[in-house]
C-alpha positions as CSV (number, residue, x, y, z in Angstrom):
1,X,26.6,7.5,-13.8
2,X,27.4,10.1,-11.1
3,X,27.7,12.5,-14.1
4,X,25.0,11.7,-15.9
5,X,23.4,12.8,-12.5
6,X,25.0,15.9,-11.8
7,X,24.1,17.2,-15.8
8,X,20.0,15.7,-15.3
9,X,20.4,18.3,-12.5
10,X,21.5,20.9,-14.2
11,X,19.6,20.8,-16.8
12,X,17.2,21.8,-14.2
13,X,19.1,24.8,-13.2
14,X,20.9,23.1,-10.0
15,X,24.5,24.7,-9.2
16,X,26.9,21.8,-10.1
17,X,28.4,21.7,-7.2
18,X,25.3,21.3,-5.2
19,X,24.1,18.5,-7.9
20,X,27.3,17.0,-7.4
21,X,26.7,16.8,-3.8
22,X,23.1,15.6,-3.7
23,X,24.1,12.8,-6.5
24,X,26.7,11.6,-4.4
25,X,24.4,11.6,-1.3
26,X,21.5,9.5,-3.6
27,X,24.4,7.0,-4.5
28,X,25.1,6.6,-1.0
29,X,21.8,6.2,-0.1
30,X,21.0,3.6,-2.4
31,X,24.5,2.1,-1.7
32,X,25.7,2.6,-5.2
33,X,28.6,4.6,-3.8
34,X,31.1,2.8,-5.3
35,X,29.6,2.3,-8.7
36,X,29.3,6.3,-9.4
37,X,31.8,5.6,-12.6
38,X,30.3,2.9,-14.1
39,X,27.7,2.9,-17.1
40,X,23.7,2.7,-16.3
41,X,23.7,-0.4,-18.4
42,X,26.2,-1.9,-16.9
43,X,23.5,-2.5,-13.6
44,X,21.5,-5.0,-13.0
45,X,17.9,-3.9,-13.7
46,X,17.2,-3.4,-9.4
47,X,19.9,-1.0,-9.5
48,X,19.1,0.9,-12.5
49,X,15.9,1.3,-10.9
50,X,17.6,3.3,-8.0
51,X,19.5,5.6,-10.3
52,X,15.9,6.2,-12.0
53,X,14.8,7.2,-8.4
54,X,17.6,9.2,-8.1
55,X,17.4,11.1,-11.4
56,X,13.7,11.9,-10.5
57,X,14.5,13.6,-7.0
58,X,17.7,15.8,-8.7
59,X,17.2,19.5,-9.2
60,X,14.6,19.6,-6.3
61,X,11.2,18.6,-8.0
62,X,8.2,20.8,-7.5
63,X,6.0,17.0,-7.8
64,X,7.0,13.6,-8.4
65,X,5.4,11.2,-10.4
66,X,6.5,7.8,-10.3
67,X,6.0,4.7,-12.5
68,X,6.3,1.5,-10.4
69,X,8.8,3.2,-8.4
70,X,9.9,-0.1,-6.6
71,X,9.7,-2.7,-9.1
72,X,12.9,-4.8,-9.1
73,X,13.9,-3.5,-6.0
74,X,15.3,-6.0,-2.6
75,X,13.6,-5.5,1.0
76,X,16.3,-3.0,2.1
77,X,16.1,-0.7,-1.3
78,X,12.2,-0.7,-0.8
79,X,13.1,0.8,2.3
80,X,14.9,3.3,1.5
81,X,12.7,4.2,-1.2
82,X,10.0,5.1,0.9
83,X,11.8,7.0,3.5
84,X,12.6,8.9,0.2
85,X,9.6,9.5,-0.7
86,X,7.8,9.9,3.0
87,X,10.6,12.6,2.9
88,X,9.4,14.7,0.2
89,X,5.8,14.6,1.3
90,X,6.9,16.3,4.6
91,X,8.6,18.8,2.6
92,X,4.7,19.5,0.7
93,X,6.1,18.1,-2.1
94,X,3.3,15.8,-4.1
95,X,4.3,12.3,-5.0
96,X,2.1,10.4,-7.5
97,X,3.0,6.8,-8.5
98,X,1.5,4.0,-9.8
99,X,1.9,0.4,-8.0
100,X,0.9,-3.1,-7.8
101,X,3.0,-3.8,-5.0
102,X,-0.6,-3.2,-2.6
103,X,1.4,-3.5,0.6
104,X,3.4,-0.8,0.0
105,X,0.5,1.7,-1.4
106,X,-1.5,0.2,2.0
107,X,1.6,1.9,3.8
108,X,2.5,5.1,2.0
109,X,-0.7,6.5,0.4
110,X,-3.0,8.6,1.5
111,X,-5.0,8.6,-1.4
112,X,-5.6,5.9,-3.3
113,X,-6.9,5.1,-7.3
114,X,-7.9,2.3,-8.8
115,X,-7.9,1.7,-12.6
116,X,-9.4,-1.4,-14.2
117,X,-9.1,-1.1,-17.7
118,X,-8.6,2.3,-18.2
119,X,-11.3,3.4,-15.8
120,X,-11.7,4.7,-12.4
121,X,-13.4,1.9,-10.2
122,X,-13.1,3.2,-6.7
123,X,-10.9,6.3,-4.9
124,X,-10.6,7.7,-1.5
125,X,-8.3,7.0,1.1
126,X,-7.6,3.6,3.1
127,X,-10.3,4.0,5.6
128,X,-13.2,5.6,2.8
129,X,-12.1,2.8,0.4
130,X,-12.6,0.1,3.5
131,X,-15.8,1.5,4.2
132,X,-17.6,1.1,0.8
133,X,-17.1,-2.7,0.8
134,X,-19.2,-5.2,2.6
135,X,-19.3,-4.7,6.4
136,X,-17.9,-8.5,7.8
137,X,-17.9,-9.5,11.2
138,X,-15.7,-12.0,13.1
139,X,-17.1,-14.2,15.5
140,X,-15.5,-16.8,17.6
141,X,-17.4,-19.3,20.2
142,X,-16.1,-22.1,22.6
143,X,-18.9,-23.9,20.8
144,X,-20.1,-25.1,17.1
145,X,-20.8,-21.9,15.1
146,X,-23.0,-23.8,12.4
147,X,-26.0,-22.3,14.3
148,X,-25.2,-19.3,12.9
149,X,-26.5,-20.4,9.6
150,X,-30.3,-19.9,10.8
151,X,-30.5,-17.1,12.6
152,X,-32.4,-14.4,11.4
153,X,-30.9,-11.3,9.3
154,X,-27.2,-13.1,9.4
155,X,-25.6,-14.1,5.9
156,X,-22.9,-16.4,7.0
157,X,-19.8,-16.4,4.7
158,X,-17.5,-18.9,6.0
159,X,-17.9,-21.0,9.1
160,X,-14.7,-22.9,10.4
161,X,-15.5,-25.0,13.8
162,X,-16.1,-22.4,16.4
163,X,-15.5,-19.8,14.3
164,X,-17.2,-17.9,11.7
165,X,-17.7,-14.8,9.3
166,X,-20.9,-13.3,8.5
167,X,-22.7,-10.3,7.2
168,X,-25.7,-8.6,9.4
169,X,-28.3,-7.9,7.9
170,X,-30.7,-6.2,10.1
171,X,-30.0,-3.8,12.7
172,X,-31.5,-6.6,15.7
173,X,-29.0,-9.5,14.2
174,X,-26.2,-8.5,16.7
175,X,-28.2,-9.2,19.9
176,X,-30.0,-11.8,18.4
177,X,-26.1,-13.5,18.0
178,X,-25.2,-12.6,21.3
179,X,-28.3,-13.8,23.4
180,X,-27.9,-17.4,21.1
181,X,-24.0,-17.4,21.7
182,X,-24.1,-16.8,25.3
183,X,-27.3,-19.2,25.9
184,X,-25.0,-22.3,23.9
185,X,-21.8,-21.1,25.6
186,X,-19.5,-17.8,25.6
187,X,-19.1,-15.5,22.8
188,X,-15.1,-14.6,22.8
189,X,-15.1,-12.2,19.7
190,X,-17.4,-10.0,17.8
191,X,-15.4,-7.7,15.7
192,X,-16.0,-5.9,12.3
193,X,-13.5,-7.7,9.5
194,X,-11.4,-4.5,7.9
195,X,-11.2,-5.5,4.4
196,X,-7.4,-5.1,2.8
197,X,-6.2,-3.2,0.4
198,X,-5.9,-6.8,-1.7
199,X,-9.9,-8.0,-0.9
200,X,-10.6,-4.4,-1.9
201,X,-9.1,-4.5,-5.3
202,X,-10.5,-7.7,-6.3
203,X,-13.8,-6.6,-5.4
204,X,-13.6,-3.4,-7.5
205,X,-12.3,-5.2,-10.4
206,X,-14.4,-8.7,-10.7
C-alpha cells in the first residue's frame, strides 16, 4: 500500500523520496502506520477510504475533487479528514466534493450545491441559502400561546403550551405580538428560527 502510494505520486512527477515521505506521513495520519505493507483489499472498506484520501492529496494537487470523501469513515477519521482538507483550502487550493453527510458540509463549505435529480435547486453559501427559505420566529410566553392563532398577519406553524412558531406576515405583526404578549403576561423570546442545512434541503427538493 505504501508503494502503491509513493508510484501514484510519481506518476505525478513527485521525487520519490519526498512521496515516500508524505505517504508515510498520510499513513500516520490516518493511523494506518502499521499497515503500509499490506494490500488495499485486505482493509476494511473505512480504511480503504483513507488510503483513497491519501492517494488524492499525493503529488501536491493543484484542486481536489472528492466523491463522498467520508463515507465509511469513524468519528476520529472524519476528523482528521477535515483538518485535511481545511488544510488545503488555506494553502488556495480548491476542494470540491460531494456529500450527504449535511453536518459536515454545514461545517466545511463555503459554498454550497444542491442537486435534485440531476438539477440545480438552490446554491449560495450557508447564510444566502438560509435566507431564501421562510423567515420563522420563536416565541416563548409564561402564558398559553394558542392566542397566537388569531392575531392578525401571524401564520402560526406549531404551537406547543407556551411556546410557539410562526411566520409574520405584515410588517405591524411584531408589535401587534408584543403589546398582546405583554398585556397576557411576559414575552421571554422573540427570535428568527435559522433554518438548517437538513430543513433547507428538504424544502428544495419536495
Amino acid at each position: 500500500m505504501l508503494d502503491q502510494l509513493v508510484y501514484l505520486a510519481r506518476l505525478k512527477g513527485q521525487p520519490e523520496n519526498e512521496a515516500r515521505l508524505q505517504a508515510t506521513g498520510l499513513l500516520e495520519r490516518f493511523a494506518l502506520a502499521d499497515r503500509g505493507k499490506d494490500k488495499l483489499e485486505k482493509l476494511s472498506l473505512g480504511n480503504q477510504q483513507r488510503v483513497q484520501i491519501a492517494a488524492a492529496v499525493m503529488g501536491q494537487p493543484q484542486l481536489l475533487i472528492l466523491d463522498e470523501p467520508f463515507s465509511g469513515l469513524d468519528p476520529v477519521a472524519v476528523e482528521a479528514m477535515a483538518d485535511l482538507l481545511r488544510e488545503h483550502t488555506a494553502q488556495g487550493i480548491p476542494v470540491l466534493f460531494s456529500s450527504h453527510q449535511l453536518d459536515l458540509i454545514d461545517r466545511l463549505c463555503d459554498g454550497l450545491v444542491i442537486l435534485n435529480r440531476g438539477r440545480v435547486v438552490a446554491n449560495g453559501s450557508r447564510d444566502e441559502l438560509r435566507s431564501t427559505g421562510r423567515a420563522l420566529q420563536q416565541v416563548r410566553l409564561d402564558h398559553d400561546a394558542g392566542w397566537l392563532r388569531g392575531t392578525p398577519g401571524v401564520y402560526v406553524a406549531d404551537v406547543d403550551g407556551t411556546s410557539a412558531v410562526i411566520e409574520l406576515l405584515d410588517d405591524g405583526a411584531r408589535r401587534l405580538i408584543v403589546e398582546e404578549a405583554m398585556r397576557r403576561g411576559n414575552l421571554l423570546e422573540l427570535k428568527e428560527i435559522r433554518p438548517s442545512l437538513s430543513e433547507i434541503y428538504r424544502e428544495v427538493t419536495a
